[in-house]
C-alpha positions in Angstrom: 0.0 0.0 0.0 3.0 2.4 0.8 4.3 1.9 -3.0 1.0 2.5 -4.3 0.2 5.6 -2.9 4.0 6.8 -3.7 3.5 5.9 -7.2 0.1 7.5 -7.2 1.8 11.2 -5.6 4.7 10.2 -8.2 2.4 9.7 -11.2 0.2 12.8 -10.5 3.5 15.1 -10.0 5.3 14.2 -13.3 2.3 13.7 -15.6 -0.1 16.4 -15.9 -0.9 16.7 -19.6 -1.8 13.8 -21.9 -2.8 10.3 -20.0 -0.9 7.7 -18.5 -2.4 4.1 -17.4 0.0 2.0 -15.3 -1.1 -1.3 -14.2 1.4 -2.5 -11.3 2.8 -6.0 -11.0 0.1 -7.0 -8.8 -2.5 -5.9 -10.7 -3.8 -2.2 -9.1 -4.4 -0.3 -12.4 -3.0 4.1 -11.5 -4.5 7.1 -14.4 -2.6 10.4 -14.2 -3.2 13.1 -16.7 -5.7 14.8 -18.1 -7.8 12.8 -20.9 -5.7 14.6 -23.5 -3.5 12.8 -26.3 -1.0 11.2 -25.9 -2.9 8.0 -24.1 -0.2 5.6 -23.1 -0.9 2.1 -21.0 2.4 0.3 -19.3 2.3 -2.8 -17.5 5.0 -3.8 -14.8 5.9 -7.5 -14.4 7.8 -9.4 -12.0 7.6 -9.2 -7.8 9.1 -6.0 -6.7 9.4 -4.1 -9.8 7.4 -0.8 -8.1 9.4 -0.6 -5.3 12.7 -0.7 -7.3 10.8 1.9 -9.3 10.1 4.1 -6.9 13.7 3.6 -4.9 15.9 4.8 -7.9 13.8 5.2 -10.8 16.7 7.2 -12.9 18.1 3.5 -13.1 15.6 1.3 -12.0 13.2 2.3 -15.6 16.0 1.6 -18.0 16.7 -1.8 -16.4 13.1 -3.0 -16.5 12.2 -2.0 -19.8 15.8 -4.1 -20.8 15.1 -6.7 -18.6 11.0 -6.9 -20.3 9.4 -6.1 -17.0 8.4 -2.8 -18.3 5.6 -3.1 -21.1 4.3 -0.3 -23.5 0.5 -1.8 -24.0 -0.6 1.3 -25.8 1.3 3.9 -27.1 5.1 4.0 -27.8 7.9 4.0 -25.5 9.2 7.8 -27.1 5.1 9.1 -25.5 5.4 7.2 -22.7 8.5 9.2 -21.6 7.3 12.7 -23.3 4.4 12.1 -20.2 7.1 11.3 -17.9 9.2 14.4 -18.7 7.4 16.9 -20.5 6.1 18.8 -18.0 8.4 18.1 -14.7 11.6 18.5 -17.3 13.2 15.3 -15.3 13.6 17.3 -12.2 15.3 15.3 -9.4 14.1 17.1 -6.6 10.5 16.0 -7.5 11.5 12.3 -7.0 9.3 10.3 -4.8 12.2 9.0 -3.1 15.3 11.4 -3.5 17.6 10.3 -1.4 19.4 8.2 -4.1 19.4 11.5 -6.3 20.9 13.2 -3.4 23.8 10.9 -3.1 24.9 10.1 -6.6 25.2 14.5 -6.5 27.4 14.0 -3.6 29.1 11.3 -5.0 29.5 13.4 -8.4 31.2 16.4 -7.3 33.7 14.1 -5.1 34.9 11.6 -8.4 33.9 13.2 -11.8 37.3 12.0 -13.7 38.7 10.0 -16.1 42.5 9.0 -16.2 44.1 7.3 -19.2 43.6 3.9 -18.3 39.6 4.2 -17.5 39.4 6.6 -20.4 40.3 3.7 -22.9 38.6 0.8 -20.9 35.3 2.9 -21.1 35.4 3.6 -24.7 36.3 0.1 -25.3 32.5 -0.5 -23.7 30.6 1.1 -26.6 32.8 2.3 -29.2 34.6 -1.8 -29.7 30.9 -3.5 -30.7 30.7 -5.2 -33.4 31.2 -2.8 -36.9 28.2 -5.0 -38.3 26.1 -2.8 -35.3 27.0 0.7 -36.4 26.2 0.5 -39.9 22.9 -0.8 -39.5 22.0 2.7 -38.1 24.7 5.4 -38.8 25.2 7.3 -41.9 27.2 6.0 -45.1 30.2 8.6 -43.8 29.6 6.6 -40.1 29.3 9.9 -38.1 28.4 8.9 -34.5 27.4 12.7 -33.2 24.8 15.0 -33.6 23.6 15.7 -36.7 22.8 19.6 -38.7 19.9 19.5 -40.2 19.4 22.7 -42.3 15.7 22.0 -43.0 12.7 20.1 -42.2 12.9 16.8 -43.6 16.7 16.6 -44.8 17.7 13.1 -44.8 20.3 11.9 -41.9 23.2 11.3 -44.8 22.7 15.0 -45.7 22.4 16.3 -42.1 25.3 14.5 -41.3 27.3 15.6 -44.3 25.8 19.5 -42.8 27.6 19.2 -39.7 30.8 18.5 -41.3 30.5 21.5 -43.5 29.6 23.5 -40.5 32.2 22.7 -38.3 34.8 22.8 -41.5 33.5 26.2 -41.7 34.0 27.3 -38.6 37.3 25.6 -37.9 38.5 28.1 -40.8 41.0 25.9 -42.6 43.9 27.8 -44.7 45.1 25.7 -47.0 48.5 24.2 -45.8 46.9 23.8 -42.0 47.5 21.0 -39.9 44.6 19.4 -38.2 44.1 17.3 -35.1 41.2 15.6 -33.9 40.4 14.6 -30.6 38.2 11.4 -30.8 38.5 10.6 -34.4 36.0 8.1 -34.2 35.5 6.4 -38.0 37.6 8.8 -39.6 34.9 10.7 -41.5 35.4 14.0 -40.5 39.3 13.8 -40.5 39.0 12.9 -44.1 36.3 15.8 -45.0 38.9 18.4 -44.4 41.3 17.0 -46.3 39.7 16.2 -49.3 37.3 19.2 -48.9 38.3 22.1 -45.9 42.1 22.0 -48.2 44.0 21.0 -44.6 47.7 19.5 -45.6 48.1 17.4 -43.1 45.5 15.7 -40.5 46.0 13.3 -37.6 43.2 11.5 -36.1 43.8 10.2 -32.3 41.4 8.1 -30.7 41.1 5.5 -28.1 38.9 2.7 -29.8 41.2 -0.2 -31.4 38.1 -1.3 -33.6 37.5 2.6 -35.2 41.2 2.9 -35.7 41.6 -0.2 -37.4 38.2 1.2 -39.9 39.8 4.8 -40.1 43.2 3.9 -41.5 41.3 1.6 -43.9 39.1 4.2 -45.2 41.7 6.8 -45.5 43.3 4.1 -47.5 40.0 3.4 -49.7 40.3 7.1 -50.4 43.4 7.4 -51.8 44.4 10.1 -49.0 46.9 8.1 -46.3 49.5 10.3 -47.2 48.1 13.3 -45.9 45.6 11.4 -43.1 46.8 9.4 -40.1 45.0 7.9 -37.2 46.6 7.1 -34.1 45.8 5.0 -30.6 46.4 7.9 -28.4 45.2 10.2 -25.4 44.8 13.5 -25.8 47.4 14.4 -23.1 50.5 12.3 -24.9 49.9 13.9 -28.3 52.9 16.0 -29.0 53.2 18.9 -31.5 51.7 22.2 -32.5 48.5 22.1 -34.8 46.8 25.0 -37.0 43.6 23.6 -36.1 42.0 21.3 -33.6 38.4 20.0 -33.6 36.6 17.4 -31.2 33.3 16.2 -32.2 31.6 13.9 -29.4 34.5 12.8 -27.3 34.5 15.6 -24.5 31.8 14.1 -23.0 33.8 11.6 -21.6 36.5 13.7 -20.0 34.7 14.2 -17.3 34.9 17.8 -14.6 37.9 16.9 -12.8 40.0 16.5 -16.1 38.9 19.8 -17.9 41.8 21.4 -16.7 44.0 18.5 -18.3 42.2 18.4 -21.6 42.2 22.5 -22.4 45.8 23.2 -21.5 46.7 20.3 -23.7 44.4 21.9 -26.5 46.0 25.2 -25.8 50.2 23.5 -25.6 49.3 21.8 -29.0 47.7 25.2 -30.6 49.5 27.2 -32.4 49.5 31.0 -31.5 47.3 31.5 -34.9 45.0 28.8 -34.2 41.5 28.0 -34.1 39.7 25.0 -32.2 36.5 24.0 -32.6 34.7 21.4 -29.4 31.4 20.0 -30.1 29.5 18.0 -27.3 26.8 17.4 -25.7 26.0 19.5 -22.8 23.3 21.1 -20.3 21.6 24.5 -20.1 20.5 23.8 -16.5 22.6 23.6 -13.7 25.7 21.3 -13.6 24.4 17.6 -12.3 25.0 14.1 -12.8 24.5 12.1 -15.8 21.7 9.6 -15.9 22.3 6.5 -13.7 21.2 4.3 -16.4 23.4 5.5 -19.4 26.4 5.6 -17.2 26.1 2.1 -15.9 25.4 0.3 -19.7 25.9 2.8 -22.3 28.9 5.2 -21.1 30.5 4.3 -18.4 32.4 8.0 -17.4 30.4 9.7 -19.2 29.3 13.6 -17.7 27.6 16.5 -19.8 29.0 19.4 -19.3 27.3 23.3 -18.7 29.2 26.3 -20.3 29.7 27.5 -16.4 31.8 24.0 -15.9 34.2 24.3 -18.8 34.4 28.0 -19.0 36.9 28.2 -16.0 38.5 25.7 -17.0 39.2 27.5 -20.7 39.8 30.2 -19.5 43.0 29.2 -17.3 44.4 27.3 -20.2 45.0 30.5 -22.2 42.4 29.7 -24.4 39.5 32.2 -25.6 36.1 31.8 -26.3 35.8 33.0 -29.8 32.0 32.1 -30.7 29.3 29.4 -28.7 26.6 28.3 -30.9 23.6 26.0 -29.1 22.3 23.0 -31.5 18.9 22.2 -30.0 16.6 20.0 -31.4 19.1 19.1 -34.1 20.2 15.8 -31.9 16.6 14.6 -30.9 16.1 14.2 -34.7 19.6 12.4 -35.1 18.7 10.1 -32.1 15.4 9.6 -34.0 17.0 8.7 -37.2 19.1 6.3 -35.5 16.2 4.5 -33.6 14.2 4.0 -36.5 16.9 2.4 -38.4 18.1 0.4 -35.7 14.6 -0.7 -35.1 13.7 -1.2 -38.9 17.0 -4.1 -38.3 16.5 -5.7 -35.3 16.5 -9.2 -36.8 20.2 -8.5 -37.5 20.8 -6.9 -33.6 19.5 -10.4 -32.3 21.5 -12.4 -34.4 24.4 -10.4 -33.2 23.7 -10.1 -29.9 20.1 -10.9 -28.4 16.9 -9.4 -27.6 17.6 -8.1 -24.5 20.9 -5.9 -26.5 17.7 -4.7 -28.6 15.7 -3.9 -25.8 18.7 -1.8 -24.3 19.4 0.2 -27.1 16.0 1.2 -27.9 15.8 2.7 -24.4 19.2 4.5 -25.1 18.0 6.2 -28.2 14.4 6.7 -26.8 15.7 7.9 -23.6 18.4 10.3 -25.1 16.0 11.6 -27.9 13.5 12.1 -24.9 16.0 14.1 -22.9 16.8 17.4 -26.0 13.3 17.0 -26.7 12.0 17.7 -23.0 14.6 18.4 -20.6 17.6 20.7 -21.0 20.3 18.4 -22.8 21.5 20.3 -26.0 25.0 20.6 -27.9 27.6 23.3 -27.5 29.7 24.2 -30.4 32.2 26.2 -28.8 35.2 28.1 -30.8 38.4 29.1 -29.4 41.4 30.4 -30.2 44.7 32.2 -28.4 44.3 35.2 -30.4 41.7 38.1 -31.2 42.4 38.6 -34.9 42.7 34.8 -35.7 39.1 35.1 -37.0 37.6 37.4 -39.4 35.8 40.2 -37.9 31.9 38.8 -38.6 30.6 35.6 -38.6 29.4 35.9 -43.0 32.8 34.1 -43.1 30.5 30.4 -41.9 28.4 31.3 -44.6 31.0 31.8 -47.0 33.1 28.8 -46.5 30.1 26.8 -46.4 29.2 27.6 -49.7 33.2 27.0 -50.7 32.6 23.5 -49.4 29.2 22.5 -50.5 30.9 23.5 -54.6 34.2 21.7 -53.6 31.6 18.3 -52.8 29.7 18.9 -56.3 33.0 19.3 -58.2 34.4 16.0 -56.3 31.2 14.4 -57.2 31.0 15.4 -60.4 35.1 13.9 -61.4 33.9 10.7 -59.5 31.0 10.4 -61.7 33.0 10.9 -64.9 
């Protein structure tokens, strides 16, 4: 009877628009909302599965939905948690129980780090799956990040192809640059900017044995090894000075205690002219822990950062902030893309792996897309640079070199085609 009426309090303080049935393991049937659309029925199975709701929900959800103890009877799983967040945003302090949530904050702002060792043991967790995984779902050029998409509709191959024009944009490239990237993932960006951007030299470090081993053989397939190169490496034993330095999706994983590590690295391997461009996820709210449930099975280490954590942290380095720009909404439709392809395949996910993989990953791209669509998870492009006058004055330069860019694609496209 106590978990009843705590679910009940819980229910009617996190759903107030649309309606939500949930009929409990034992068989008491809860309604919250108010009649409107979206209707959505669950059903909980298995002894206990309320009460381990109720005690840590933030982990407790994730792991009965995986586990099939969570069951969407009407409605989707996406609705179902557009009830659950849409109008309470996620917020902790409205918990039924939020004593976990209490002490996984504590316990955040006393560990927050990532060494070298744990660094490449937790990338090895996702990033080392089977190759046969990613391309059921990513993009022909494999990009693993949040997507641009310049208007309604675009496809994800052309979104994705966007946000490498974008970010080639703003990086600036001179022709005759050299290039780093931090967390080279697949390779696909490193090789936009030289084939495209006009950047001499490129080198590609990242901490994932599998995505090294695809990146050096598709800067091979491309003819472009000579100018490309993709290393095993941390961020903090690269060695060198670089024109340019972009990280797309891997500074999510530093983790707060290690900012200070990772931007005076970025600002000892910049060159005095430079210009750096970090993309990653991050928060608009205040800084907090990262979901229980994505840290335990998806990314281990993994922390999303607010502008007010990483700001001191630049601004020690040496390093200036030259331009932020806030993508949205533009990774709830990536995350979207994703889970409907993954979906549309998972025949091939069991085969691989099982049904309880597939059940797991359709929470992690339902949950995530859930999360920019209703709470305050967005991505920060953020620009630095050393220097004042390393940029042009206005910002019509993005504009400019995207255009550049898009007419160096065609004009590759075109030769390839002859």
């Amino acid at each position: 009877m106590v978990f009843d009426r705590l679910l009940a309090k819980a229910l009617s303080t996190f759903v107030r628009h649309g309606t939500l049935q949930v009929t409990t393991e034992t068989g008491r049937v809860h309604v919250a909302g108010d009649g409107t659309e979206p209707r959505v029925s669950v059903r909980f199975r298995g002894r206990g599965a309320i009460r381990a709701l109720l005690l840590d929900p933030e982990l407790a959800l994730g792991e009965l939905y995986t586990d099939g103890r969570l069951l969407i009877e009407r409605g989707t799983l996406l609705e179902f948690l557009q009830l659950l967040l849409q109008d309470s945003h996620g917020e902790r302090s409205k918990l039924p129980l939020p004593t976990v949530a209490t002490l996984r904050q504590l316990a955040w702002r006393l560990t927050g780090g990532n060494d070298a060792k744990l660094s490449k043991t937790n990338v090895a967790h996702h990033y080392d799956l089977s190759s046969e995984l990613y391309d059921l779902f990513l993009d022909r050029h494999r990009q693993y990040s949040c997507a641009y998409f310049e208007h309604a509709g675009q496809s994800l191959d052309e979104a994705q192809r966007a946000k490498q024009r974008h970010i080639a944009a703003k990086l600036f490239v001179r022709p005759g640059d050299r290039v780093l990237e931090i967390g080279s993932g697949w390779g696909g960006l490193a090789l936009y900017l030289a084939r495209y951007a006009g950047a001499e030299q490129v080198r590609g470090i990242t901490l994932s044995d599998e995505q090294l081993v695809a990146a050096r053989r598709s800067a091979a397939a491309h003819g472009v090894s000579d100018r490309v190169e993709f290393a095993l490496e941390d961020y903090r034993s690269t060695q060198g000075r670089f024109d340019r330095i972009v990280s797309v999706g891997m500074f999510e994983h530093v983790g707060p205690r290690d900012y200070p590590a990772y931007f005076a690295a970025a600002a000892r391997l910049l060159a005095e002219d430079g210009v750096m461009l970090l993309h990653t996820i991050g928060r608009t709210g205040e800084p907090g822990y990262t979901n229980p449930w994505i840290r335990k099975y998806i990314f281990p280490g993994g922390h999303m950062p607010t502008l007010a954590e990483m700001t001191p942290a630049i601004e020690r380095s040496g390093l200036m902030v030259t331009d932020v720009e806030v993508l949205r909404l533009h990774y709830a439709e990536t995350l979207k893309a994703w889970r409907e392809r993954f979906m549309a395949r998972a025949d091939v996910v069991t085969r691989l792996y099982d049904e309880r993989f597939v059940r797991m990953w359709e929470f992690y791209f339902t949950l995530c897309e859930a999360a920019f669509r209703w709470e305050d998870v967005v991505v920060f492009q953020v620009q630095l640079a050393k220097r004042n006058d390393a940029l042009p004055l206005t910002r019509d330069y993005v504009a400019r070199a995207e255009e550049a860019l898009r007419e160096a694609e065609r004009v590759s496209c075109q030769l390839a085609a002859e």
